[in-house]
C-alpha positions as CSV (number, residue, x, y, z in Angstrom):
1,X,-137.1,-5.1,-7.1
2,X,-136.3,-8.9,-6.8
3,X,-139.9,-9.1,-9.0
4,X,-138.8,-7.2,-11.9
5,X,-135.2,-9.0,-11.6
6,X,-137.0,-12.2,-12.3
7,X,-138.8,-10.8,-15.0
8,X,-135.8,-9.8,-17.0
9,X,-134.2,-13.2,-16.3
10,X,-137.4,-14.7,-17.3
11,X,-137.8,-13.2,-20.9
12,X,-133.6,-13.5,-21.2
13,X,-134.5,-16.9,-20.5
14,X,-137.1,-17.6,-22.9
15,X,-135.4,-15.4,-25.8
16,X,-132.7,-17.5,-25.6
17,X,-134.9,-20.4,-26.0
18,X,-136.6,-19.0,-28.6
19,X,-133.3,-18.3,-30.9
20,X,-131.3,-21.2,-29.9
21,X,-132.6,-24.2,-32.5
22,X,-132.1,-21.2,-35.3
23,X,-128.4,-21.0,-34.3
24,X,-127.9,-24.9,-35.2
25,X,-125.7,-24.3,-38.8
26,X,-124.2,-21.3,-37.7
27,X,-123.0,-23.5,-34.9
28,X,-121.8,-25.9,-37.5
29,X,-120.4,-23.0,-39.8
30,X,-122.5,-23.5,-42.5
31,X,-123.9,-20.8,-44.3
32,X,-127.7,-20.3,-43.3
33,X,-130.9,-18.7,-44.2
34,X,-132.0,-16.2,-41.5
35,X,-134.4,-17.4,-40.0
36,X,-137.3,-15.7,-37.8
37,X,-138.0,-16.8,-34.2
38,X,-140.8,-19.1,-33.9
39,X,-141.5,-19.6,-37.6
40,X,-137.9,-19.9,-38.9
41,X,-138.1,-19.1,-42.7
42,X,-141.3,-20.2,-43.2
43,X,-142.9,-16.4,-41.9
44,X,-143.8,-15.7,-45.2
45,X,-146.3,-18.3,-46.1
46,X,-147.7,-18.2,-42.6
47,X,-148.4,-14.5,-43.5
48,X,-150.1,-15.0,-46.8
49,X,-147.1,-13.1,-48.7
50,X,-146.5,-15.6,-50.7
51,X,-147.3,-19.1,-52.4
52,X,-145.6,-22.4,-51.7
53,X,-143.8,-22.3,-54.9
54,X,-142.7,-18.4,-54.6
55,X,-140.9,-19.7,-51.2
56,X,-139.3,-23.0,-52.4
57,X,-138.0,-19.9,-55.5
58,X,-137.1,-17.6,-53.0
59,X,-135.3,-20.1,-50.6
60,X,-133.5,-21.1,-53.3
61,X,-132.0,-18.0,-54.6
62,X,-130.9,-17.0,-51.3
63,X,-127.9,-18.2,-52.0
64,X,-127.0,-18.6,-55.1
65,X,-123.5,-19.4,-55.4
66,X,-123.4,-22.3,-52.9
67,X,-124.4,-26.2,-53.3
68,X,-126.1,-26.4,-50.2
69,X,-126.8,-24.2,-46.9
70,X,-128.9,-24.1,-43.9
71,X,-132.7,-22.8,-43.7
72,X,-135.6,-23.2,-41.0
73,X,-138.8,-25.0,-41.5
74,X,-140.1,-23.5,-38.2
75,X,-137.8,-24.6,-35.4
76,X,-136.6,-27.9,-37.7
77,X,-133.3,-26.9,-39.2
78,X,-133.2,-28.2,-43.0
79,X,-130.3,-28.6,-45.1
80,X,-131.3,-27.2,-48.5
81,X,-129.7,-29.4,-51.5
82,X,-129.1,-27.2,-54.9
83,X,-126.6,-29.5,-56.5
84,X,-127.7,-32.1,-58.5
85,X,-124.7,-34.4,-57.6
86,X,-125.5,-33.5,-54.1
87,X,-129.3,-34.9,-54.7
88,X,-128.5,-38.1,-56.3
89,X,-126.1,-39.0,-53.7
90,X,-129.3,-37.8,-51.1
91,X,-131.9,-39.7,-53.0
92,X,-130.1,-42.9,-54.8
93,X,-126.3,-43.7,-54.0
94,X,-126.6,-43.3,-50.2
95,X,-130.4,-44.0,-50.2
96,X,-129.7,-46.5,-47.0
97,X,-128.4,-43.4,-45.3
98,X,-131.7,-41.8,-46.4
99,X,-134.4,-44.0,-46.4
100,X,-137.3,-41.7,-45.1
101,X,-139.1,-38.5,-45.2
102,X,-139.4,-36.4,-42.8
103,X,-143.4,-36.0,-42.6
104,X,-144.3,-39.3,-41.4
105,X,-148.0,-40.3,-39.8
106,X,-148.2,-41.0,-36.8
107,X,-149.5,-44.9,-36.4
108,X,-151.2,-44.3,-33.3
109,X,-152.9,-41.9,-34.9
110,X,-153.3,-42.3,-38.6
111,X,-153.3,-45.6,-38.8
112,X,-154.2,-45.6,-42.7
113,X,-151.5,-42.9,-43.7
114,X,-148.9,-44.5,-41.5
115,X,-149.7,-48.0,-43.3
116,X,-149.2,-46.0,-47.0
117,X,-145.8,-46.3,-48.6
118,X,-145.3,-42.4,-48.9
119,X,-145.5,-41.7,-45.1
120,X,-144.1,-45.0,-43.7
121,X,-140.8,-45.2,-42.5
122,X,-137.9,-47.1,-44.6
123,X,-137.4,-50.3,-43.4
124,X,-138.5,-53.9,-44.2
125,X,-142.4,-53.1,-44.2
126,X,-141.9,-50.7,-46.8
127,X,-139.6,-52.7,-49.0
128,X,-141.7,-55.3,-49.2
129,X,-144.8,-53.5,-50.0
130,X,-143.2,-51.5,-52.5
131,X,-141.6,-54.5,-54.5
132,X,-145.1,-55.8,-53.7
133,X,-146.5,-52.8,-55.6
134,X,-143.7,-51.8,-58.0
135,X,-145.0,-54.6,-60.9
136,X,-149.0,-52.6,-61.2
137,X,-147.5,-50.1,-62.5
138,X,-145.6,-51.9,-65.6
139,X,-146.7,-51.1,-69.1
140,X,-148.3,-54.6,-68.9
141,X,-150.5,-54.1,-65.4
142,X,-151.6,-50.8,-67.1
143,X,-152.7,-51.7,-70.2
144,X,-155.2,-53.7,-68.8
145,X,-156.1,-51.0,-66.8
146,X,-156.2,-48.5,-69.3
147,X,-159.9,-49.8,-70.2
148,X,-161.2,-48.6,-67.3
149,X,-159.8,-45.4,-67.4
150,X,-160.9,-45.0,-71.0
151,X,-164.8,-45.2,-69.7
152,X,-164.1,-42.6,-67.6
153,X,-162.3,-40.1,-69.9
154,X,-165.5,-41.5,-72.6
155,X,-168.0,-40.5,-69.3
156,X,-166.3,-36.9,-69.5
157,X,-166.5,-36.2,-72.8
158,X,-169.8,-37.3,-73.6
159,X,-171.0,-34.8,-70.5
160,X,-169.0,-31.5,-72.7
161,X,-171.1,-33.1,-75.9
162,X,-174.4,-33.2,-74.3
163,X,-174.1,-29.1,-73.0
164,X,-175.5,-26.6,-75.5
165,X,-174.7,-23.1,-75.9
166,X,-171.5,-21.5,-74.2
167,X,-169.7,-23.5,-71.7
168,X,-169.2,-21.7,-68.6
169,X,-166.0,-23.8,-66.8
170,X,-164.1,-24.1,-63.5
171,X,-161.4,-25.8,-64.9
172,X,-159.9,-27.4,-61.9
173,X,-163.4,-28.7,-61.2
174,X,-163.8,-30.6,-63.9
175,X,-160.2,-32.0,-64.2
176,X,-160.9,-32.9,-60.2
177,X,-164.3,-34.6,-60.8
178,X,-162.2,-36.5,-63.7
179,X,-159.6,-37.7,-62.0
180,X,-161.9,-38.7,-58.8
181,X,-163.4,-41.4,-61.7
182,X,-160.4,-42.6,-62.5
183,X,-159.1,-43.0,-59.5
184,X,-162.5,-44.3,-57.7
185,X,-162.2,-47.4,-60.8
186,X,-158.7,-48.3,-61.4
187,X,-157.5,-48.3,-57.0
188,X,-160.9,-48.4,-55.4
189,X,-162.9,-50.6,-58.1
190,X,-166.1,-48.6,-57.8
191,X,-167.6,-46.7,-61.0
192,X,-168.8,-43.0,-60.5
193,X,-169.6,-40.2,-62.8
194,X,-168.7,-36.9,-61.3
195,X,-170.0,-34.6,-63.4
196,X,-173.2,-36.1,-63.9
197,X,-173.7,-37.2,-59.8
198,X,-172.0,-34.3,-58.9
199,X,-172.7,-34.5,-55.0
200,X,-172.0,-38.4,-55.0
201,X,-170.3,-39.8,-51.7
202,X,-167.3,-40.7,-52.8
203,X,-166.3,-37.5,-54.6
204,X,-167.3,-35.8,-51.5
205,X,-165.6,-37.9,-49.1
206,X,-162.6,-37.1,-51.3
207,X,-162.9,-33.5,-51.0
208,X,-162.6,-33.3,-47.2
209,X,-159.9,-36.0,-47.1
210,X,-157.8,-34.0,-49.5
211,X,-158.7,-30.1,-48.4
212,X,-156.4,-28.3,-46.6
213,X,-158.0,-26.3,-43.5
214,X,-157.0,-23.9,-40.9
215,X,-157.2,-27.4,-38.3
216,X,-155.7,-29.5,-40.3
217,X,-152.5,-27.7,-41.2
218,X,-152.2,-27.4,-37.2
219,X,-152.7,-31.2,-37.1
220,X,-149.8,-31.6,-39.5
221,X,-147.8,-29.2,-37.7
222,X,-148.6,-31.0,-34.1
223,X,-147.6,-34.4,-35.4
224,X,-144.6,-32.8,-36.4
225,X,-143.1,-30.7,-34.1
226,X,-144.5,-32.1,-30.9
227,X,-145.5,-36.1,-31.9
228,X,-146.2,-36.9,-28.1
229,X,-148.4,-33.9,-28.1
230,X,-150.5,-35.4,-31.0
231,X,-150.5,-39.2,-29.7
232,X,-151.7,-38.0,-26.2
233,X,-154.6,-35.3,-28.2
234,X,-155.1,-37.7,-31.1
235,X,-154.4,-35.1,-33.0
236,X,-154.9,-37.3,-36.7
237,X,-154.4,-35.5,-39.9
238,X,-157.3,-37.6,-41.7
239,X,-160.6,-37.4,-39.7
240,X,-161.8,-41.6,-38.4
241,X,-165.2,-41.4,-40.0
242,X,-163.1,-40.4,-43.5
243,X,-160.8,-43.3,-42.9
244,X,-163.5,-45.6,-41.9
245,X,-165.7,-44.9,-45.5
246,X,-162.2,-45.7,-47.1
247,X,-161.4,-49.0,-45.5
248,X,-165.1,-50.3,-45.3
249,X,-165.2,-50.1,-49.4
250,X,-161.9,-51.7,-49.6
251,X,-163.2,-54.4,-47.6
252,X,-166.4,-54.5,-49.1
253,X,-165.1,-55.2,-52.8
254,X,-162.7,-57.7,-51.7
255,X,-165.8,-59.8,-50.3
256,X,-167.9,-59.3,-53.2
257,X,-165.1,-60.4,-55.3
258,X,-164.1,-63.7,-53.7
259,X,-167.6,-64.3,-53.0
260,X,-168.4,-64.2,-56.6
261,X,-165.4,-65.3,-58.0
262,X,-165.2,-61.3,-59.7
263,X,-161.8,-60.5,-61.6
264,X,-161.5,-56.8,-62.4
265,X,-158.2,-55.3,-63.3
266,X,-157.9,-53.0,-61.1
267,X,-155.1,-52.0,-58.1
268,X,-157.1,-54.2,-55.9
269,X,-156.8,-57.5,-57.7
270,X,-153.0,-56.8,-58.4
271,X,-152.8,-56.3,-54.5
272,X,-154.4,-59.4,-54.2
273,X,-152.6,-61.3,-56.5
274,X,-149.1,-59.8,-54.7
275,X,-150.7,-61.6,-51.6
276,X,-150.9,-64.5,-53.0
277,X,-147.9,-64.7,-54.6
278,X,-149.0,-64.3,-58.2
279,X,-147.8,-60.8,-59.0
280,X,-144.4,-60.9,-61.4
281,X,-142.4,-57.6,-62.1
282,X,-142.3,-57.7,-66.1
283,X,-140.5,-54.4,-67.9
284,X,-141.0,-56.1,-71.4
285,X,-142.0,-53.3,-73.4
286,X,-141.8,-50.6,-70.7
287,X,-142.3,-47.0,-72.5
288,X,-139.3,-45.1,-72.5
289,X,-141.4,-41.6,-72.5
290,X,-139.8,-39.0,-70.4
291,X,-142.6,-38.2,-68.8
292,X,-142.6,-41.6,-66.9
293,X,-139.3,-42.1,-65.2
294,X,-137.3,-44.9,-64.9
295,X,-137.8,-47.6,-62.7
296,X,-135.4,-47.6,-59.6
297,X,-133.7,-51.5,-59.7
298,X,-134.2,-51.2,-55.6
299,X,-137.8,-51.0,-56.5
300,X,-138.0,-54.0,-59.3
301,X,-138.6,-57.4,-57.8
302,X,-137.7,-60.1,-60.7
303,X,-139.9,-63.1,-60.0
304,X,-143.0,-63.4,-57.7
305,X,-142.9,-62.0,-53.9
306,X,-145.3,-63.0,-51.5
307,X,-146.1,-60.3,-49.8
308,X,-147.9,-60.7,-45.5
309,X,-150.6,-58.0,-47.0
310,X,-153.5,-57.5,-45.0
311,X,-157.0,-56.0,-46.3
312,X,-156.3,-52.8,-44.2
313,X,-152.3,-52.4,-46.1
314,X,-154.5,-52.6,-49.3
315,X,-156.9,-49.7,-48.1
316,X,-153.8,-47.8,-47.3
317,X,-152.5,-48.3,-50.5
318,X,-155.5,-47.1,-52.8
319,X,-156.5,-44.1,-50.3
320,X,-152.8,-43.2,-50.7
321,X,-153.1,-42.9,-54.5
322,X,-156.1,-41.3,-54.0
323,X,-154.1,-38.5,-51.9
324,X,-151.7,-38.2,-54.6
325,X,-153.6,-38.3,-57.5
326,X,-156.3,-36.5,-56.5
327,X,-155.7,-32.7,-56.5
328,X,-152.0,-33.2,-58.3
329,X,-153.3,-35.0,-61.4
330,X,-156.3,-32.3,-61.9
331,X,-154.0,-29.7,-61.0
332,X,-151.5,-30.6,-63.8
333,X,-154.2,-31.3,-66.5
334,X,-155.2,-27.3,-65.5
335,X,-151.7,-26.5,-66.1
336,X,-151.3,-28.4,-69.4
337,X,-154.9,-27.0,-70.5
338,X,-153.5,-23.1,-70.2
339,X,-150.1,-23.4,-71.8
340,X,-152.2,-25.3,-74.4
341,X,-154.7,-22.3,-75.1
342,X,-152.0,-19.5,-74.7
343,X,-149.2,-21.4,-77.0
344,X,-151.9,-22.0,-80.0
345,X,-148.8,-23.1,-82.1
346,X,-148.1,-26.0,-80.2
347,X,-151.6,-26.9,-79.5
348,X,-152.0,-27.1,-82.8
349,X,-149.4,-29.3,-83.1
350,X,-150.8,-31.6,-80.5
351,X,-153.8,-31.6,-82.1
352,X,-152.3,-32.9,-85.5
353,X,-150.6,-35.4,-84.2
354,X,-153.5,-37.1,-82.2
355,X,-155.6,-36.4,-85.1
356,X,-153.1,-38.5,-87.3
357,X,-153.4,-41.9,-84.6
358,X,-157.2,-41.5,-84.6
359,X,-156.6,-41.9,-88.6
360,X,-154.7,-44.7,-88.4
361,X,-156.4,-46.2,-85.8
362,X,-159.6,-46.0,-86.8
363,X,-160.7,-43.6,-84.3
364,X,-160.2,-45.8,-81.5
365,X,-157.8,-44.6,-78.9
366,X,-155.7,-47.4,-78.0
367,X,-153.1,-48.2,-75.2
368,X,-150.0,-48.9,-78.0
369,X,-151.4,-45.4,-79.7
370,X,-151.3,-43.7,-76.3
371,X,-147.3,-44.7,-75.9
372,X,-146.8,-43.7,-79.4
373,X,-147.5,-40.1,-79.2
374,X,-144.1,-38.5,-79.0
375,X,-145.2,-35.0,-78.6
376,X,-148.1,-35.6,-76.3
377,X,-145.0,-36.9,-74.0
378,X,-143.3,-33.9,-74.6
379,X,-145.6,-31.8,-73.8
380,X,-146.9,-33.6,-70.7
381,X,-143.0,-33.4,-69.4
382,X,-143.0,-29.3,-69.8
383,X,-145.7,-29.0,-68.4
384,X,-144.4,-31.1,-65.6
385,X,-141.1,-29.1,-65.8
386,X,-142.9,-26.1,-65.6
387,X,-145.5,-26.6,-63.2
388,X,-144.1,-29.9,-61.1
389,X,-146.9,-31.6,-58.6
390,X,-145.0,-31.2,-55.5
391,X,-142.9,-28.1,-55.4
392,X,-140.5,-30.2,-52.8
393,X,-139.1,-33.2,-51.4
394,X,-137.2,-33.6,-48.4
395,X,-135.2,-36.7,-47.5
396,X,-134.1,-37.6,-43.8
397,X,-130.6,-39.4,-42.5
398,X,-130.7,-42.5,-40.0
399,X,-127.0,-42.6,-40.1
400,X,-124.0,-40.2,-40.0
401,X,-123.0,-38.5,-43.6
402,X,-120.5,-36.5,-45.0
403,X,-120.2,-33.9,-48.0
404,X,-116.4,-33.4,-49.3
405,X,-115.6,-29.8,-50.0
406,X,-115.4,-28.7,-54.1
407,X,-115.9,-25.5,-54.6
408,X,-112.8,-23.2,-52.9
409,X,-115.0,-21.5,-50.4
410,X,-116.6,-24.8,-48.5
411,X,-115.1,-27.3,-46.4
412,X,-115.6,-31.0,-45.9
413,X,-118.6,-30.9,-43.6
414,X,-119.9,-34.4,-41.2
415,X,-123.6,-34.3,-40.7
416,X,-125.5,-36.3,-37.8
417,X,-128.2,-38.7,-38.3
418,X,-131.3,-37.1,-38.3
419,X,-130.4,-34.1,-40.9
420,X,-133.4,-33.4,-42.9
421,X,-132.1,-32.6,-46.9
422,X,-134.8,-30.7,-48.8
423,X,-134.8,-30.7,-52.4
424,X,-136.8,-27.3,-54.0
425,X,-138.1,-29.5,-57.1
426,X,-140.3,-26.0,-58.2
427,X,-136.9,-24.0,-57.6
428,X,-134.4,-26.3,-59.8
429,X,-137.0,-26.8,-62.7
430,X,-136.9,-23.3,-63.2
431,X,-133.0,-22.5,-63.3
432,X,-131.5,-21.1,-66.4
433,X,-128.7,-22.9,-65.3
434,X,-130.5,-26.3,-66.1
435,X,-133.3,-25.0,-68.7
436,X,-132.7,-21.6,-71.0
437,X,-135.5,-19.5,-70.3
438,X,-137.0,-21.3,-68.0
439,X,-140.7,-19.3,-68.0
440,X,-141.2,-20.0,-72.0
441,X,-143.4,-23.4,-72.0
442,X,-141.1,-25.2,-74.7
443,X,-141.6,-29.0,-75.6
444,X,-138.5,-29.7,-77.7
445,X,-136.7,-29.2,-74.1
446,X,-137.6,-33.2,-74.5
447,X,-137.3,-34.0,-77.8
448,X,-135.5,-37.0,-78.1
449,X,-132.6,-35.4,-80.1
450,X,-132.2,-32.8,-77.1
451,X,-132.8,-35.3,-73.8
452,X,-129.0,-35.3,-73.6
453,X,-129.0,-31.9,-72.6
454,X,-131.4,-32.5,-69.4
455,X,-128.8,-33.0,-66.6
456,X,-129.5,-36.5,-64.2
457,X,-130.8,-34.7,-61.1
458,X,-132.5,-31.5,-62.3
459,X,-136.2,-33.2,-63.6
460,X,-137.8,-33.9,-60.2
461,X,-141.8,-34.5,-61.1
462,X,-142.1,-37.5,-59.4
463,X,-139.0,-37.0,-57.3
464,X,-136.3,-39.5,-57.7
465,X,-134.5,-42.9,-56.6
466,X,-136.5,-45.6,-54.8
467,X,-138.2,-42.8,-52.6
468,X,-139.7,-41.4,-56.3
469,X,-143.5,-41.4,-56.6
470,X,-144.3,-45.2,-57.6
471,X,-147.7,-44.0,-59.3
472,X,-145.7,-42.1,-61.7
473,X,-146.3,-44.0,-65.0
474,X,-150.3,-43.6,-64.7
475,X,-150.5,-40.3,-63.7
C-alpha cells in the first residue's frame, strides 16, 4: 500500500512541477496563451503542424484585442509585444532596460558566436565594437565595396548566359551560391565562384555552419534552457572544426595583407582600420531608401574610436555576417524573384526603370545609379514587408520595468528583470490594421508620397533601435 501511496505522491509531485513555470502570468494576472506542459506554446512546430511564420501569426492572433499577453516558449515564459508604442519603448526609449537578447552563446562554448555582436550580451564590449563597426556600413564604406560585389553579381550572370537551351533552376540554390560570393569577398576577402566551383570549401563549409539539424536545434535548446548542462557537455551550436576553418582564413588574410602591404576594401580592412584608430562614422550622403533603415544615434560614433580588437573579434565579426546573410539574403531574393514573375505588371515596371539608368549610364551599373532606383527600393521593402528575414525578435530586461494601463480592461503592470519581450515581426507586417490587404504584394505601400502612412514600429525587417541588424544597408 505504502508503494502505490508513493507513487501517486510521486507523479502529484512531478505534475505539479511540470505545470508550475506555465502558471507564471496567470500568477501575475496577465492574460496568457495556454500553454502545453513541457513544450509551452511552441507544440505545434515541434509537431511539424505548422511553419515558423504560421506560429509567430497564430500567436499573435490569439489575442487580438490586447497590447500585450503572456505565451510559453517551452518552459521560458515570454511577454508577447503587439503595440507598436509598446515596441519602441522595448527596443529604443528604455533600450538600457533592454540591452540583450535572449539567445545568447555560450563563451565557454562558442567562443566565435559569443564574440559576434548579435549574440553577445549588452554591455561595454558590445558598444564598442558596434560603434567600432557602425561606420562600414555608411554609403561611403559601401561604395567602395560595391566593386566587389559587382564581380560577383557579373560572375552570376555570365554562368545564366553561357547555359543553352531551357534552364532547369533551384531558385534558392542559386540565390545561396550568390550570396556565399558576396559574402566570401566583401567580409572574408576571398574570391569564389559558386556556381561554376560548385563543391568549393568555403561554400560547403557554409552550408553546415548555417543548416539547421535534428542535433543542432537540441544544442540550441541545451544552451538555452539548461546553460550548465551545455558548458559541462560542450554542447556548441557551431561544430570546432567549422569555427576553426573560419578563424584560420581570417588570420590568414590579415598576414598576407600586412605582409605585403595589400589594401582591399573589404570588412576586414575597415576592421583593421577601427583598430587602429582610423575608421570615421561619415553619413554624408547616406540613402534615405526605406529599405535601409535609419541609423540609431546610440550606434553612430562621430570622430575616430580606437577600438582593443583582436584578430579573433574580427573572425567573429565576418562569420557573424556570414550567419545572417547567408540563407536570409538568398531567401529574400527567392521571395522578390516570385512576386516578380506572378505580379508581371510591376515587373515590368521594374524592368523599365532599370532599363532607363542603364540608358543613361551607359550600361554601366553604378553605385549613385543603384541609390537612385526609387522603385527597385520599393519593391525590395514589400517584399521585405511581405516576407521579413526573421519572422521575430525578442528583447530581454536587466532591470525592473513597468507598462501603465491604456486601454479600460488592463492595469498598470511592474515586470522583473529578466522578462523576455518578443516582437512577432512576420505577425505585425501582415496586420490590416498597419497595411490594407496585407497578402497583395503592393509597392506604392512605400512610395514616398504614402511613407507617412507606415506607422514608427510596425516595419521590422531588420528589427529596430540600436539592437537592429547593423548589416542592414548591404543586404
Amino acid at each position: 500500500m505504502f508503494f502505490y501511496i508513493a507513487i501517486i505522491v510521486l507523479i502529484y509531485v512531478l505534475v505539479h512541477a511540470l505545470w508550475q513555470p506555465f502558471k507564471y502570468w496567470k500568477r501575475r494576472n496577465i492574460p496568457q496563451l495556454k500553454p502545453t506542459p513541457l513544450v509551452g506554446n511552441f507544440g505545434p512546430l515541434l509537431r511539424r503542424q505548422c511553419s515558423i511564420a504560421e506560429l509567430v501569426q497564430d500567436i499573435y492572433n490569439s489575442h487580438p484585442n490586447h497590447r500585450y499577453f503572456g505565451a510559453y516558449q517551452f518552459f521560458l515564459p515570454t511577454l508577447v509585444l503587439k503595440d507598436p508604442e509598446l515596441i519602441k519603448k522595448v527596443a529604443v526609449k528604455e533600450f538600457d532596460t533592454f540591452p540583450e537578447h535572449r539567445t545568447v552563446a555560450l563563451e565557454e562554448v562558442d567562443s566565435l558566436l559569443a564574440s559576434n555582436i548579435f549574440f553577445m550580451k549588452g554591455g561595454e564590449k558590445w558598444h564598442v565594437l558596434r560603434c567600432a563597426l557602425s561606420p562600414a556600413f555608411t554609403s561611403s564604406k559601401l561604395k567602395a565595396m560595391f566593386a566587389l560585389m559587382q564581380e560577383c553579381a557579373q560572375q552570376f550572370v555570365e554562368y545564366f548566359e553561357n547555359q543553352t537551351g531551357v534552364i532547369t533552376l533551384e531558385m534558392k540554390d542559386a540565390f545561396t551560391r550568390y550570396t556565399n560570393d558576396v559574402i566570401g569577398s566583401t567580409a572574408f576577402g576571398i574570391t569564389c565562384n559558386s556556381l561554376k566551383d560548385r563543391d568549393n570549401t568555403f561554400y560547403a563549409m557554409g552550408l553546415q555552419a548555417t543548416s539547421i539539424t535534428l542535433f543542432r536545434g537540441l544544442r540550441v535548446f541545451m544552451q538555452t534552457i539548461s546553460p550548465r548542462l551545455a558548458k559541462i557537455f560542450q554542447l556548441s551550436i557551431v561544430p570546432k572544426f567549422i569555427e576553426t576553418y573560419f578563424v584560420n582564413i581570417i588570420r590568414e588574410s590579415i598576414s598576407i595583407r600586412k605582409e605585403k602591404g595589400i589594401v582591399r576594401p573589404d570588412m576586414i580592412h575597415l576592421l583593421l582600420e577601427a583598430r587602429q584608430g582610423r575608421l570615421k562614422y561619415d553619413d554624408v550622403g547616406e540613402d534615405s531608401g526605406f529599405a535601409i533603415a535609419q541609423e540609431s544615434e546610440a550606434r553612430k560614433s562621430h570622430g575616430a574610436l580606437k577600438a582593443s580588437i583582436t584578430d579573433e573579434d574580427i573572425a567573429a565579426q565576418a562569420f557573424s555576417f556570414f550567419l545572417a546573410g547567408f540563407d536570409t539574403s538568398a531567401t529574400a531574393m527567392c521571395f522578390a524573384a516570385y512576386e516578380l514573375a506572378v505580379n508581371c505588371d510591376i515587373q515590368r515596371r521594374l524592368q523599365s526603370e532599370i532599363d532607363t539608368s542603364l540608358a543613361s549610364n551607359q550600361g554601366e551599373i553604378t553605385f549613385e545609379a543603384v541609390l537612385g532606383l526609387a522603385y527597385l527600393d520599393q519593391v525590395v521593402s514589400e517584399t521585405l514587408r511581405k516576407w521579413p528575414p526573421i519572422t521575430f525578435t525578442d528583447r530581454k530586461s536587466v532591470a525592473p520595468f513597468t507598462i501603465e494601463a491604456k486601454l479600460p480592461h488592463e492595469q498598470t503592470t511592474h515586470f522583473e528583470a529578466g522578462t523576455v519581450c518578443w516582437i512577432p515581426i512576420y505577425a505585425i507586417h501582415r496586420d490590416s490594421l498597419y497595411y490594407p490587404n496585407p497578402g497583395v504584394f503592393d509597392p506604392e505601400r512605400f512610395h514616398k508620397d504614402n511613407l507617412h502612412k507606415i506607422k514608427p514600429g510596425t516595419y521590422l525587417p531588420f528589427g529596430m533601435g540600436p539592437k537592429n541588424c547593423i548589416g542592414e544597408s548591404i543586404e
